[in-house]
N, C-alpha and C positions, 0 to 999 in steps of 0.2 A: 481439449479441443475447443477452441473460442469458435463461436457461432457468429457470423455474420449476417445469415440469414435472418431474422427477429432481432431491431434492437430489443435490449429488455428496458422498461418505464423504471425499474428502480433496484435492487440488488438484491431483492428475494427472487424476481427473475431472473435474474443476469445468474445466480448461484445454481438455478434449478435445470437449467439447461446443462450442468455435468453429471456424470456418472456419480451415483448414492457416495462410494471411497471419496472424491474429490470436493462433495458439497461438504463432507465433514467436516474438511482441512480448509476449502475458503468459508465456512461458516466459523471454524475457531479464530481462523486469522479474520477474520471479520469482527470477531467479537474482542480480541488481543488489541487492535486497533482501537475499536469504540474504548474498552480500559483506559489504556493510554492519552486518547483525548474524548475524554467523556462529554466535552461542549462541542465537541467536531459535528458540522453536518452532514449528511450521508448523502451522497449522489450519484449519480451515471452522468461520466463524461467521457468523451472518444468513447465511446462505448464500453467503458471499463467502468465497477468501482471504484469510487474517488470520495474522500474525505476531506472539509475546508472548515480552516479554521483560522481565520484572520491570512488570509489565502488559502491558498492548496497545501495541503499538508501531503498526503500519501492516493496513488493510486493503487491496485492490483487487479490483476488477471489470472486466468487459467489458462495451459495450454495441453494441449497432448502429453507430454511429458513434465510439463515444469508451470511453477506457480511462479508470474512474473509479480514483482514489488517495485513501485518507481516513485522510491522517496527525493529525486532531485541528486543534483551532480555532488554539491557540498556534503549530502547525506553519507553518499558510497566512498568522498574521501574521508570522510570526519571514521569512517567504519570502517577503512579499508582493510586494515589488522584484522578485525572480524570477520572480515568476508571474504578470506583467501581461499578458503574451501568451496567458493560458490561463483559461478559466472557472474562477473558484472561488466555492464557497459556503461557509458556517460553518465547517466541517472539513474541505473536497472539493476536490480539483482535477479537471478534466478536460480529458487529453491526447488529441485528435482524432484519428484512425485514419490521418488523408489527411495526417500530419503528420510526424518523425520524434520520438521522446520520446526529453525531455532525462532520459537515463539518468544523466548526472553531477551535475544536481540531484536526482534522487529520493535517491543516494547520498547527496547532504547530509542531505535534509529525514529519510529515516532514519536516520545516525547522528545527527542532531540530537535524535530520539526516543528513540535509545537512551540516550542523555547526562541527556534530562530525565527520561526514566522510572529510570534508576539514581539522582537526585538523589531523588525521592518517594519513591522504595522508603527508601534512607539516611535521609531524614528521620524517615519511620515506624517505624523502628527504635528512633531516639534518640529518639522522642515516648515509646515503650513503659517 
């Protein structure tokens, strides 16, 4: 159940506003992410957890029933095969609370962001 009411200043608040069951699962997936891109830096945007790292790497949220992940549109086709069992949209996946999350694909689907976000950064360099 994402609050609106209080933004939160950084993601130990944004995480403390759910119920003890849910801070476990976005504090693991919190921590799967930091693994993954261990030089990411940690933020609140749109009011959501957010991770950059030579851009935006990965959002998430919590919601009533589902943990949202918004690794980018490339992300969920590059994953698609993977994420048959899970709701996705454009850029979104949604991992259902009543469920276990596949923490060793989110592992993938962010290094695989961190890999395409170092190839655009490199690009733009050598455009300059």
């Amino acid at each position: 159940m994402k609050s609106n009411t209080n933004i939160s200043e950084n993601i130990d608040e944004y995480i403390a506003k759910f119920p003890s069951a849910v801070q476990k699962i976005l504090k693991k997936l919190r921590q799967t992410i930091k693994k993954a891109a261990p030089k990411a830096e940690e933020k609140v945007s749109y009011q959501m957890p957010a991770f950059v790292l030579n851009g935006m790497l990965v959002y998430f949220a919590g919601y009533k029933n589902h943990i949202g992940l918004y690794p980018g549109a490339a992300a969920i086709v590059k994953f698609q095969k993977k994420l048959t069992k899970y709701h996705t949209s454009k850029g979104t996946v949604q991992f259902q609370l009543d469920e276990p999350l596949p923490f060793e694909l989110v592992t993938e689907i962010v290094k695989y962001r961190v890999k395409t976000n170092l190839i655009k950064a490199k690009n733009k360099m050598s455009k300059r």
